[in-house]
C-alpha positions as CSV (number, residue, x, y, z in Angstrom):
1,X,182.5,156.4,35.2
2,X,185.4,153.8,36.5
3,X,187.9,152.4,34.0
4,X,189.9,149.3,33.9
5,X,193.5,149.1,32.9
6,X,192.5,148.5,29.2
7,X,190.5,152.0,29.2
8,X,187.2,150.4,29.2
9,X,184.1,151.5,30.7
10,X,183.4,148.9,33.9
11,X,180.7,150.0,36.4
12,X,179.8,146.7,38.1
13,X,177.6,144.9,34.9
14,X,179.0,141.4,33.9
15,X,178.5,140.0,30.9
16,X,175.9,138.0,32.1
17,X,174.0,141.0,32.5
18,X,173.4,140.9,28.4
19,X,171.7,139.2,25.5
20,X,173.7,139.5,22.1
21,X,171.6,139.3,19.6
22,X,171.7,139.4,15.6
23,X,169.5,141.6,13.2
24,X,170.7,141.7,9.6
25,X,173.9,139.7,10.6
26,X,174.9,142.6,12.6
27,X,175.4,142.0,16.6
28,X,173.9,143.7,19.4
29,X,174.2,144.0,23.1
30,X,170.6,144.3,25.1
31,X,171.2,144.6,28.5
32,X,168.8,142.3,30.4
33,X,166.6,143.5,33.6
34,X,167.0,141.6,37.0
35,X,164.3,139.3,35.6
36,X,166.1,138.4,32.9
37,X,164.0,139.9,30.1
38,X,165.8,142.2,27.5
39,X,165.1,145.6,27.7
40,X,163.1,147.4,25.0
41,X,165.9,149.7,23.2
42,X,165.9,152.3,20.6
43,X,168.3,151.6,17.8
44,X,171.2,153.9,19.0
45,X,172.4,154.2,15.3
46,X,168.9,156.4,14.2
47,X,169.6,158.3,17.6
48,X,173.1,158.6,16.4
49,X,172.0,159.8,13.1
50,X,169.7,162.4,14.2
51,X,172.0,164.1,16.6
52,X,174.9,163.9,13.9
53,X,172.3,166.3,11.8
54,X,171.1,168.4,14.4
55,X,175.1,169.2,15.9
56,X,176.2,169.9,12.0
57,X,173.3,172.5,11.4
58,X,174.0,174.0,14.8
59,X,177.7,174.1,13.8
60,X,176.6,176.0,10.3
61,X,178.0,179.7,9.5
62,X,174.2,180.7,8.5
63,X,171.9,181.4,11.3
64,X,169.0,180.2,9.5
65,X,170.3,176.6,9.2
66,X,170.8,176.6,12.6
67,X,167.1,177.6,13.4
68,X,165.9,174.3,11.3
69,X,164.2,171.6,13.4
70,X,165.0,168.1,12.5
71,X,162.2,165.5,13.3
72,X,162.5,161.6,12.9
73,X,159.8,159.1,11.6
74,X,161.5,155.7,11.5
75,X,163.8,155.7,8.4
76,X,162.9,159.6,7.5
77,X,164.6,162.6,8.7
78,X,162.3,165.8,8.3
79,X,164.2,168.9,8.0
80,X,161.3,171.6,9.2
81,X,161.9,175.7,9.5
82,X,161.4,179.0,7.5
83,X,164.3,180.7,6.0
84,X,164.7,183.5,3.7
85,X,166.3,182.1,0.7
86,X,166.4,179.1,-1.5
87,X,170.1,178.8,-0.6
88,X,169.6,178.7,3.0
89,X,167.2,175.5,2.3
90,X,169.9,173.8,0.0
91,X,172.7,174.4,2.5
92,X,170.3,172.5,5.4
93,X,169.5,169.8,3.1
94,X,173.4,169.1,2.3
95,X,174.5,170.2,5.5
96,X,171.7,167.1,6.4
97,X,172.9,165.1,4.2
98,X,176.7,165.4,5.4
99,X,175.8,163.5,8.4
100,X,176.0,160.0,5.9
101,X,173.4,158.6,8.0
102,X,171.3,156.4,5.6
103,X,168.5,158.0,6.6
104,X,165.5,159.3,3.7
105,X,166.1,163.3,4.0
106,X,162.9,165.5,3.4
107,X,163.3,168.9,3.2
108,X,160.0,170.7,4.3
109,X,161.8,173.8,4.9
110,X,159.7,176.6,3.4
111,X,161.4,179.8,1.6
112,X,159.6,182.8,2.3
């Protein structure tokens, strides 16, 4: 990817190229396809927020937190696995809840 002098990312777009918007008094940056529409987007923070959750359990010292699946629906982030100990499920959960995401955690992680 090129860079300008500043350091930022520059790869022919112009500004033109995007639509800021507001949601919640927040701003955002669609880009815009050649017909001018804004393209459909997924908000990058939930993305964000899942990956965070899913590198923090894989970076865990117990393998069976790094075997749990993480699943998102919308503002819920289902932690999904078997481990062998109630522990195991606790450390997921706050190992989940680390990642400060503002996401609803459910643990469905089942102790055999």
């Amino acid at each position: 990817m090129d860079r300008d002098t500043d350091g930022n990312c520059v790869g022919g777009l112009r500004s033109e190229d995007f639509l800021m918007t507001t949601d919640h008094g927040l701003a955002h940056t669609l880009p815009l396809a050649p017909n001018g529409w804004a393209l459909p987007m997924i908000d990058s923070a939930l993305c964000d927020s899942t990956g965070r959750i899913k590198l923090l359990l894989s970076e865990s010292p117990i393998a069976e937190v790094r075997r749990v699946r993480v699943e998102q629906d919308g503002d819920r982030v289902f932690l999904q696995g078997r481990v062998r100990t109630f522990y195991a499920k606790q450390m997921a959960q706050e190992t989940a809840r680390r990642a400060n995401c503002g996401l609803h955690i459910v643990n469905s992680v089942n102790v055999d």
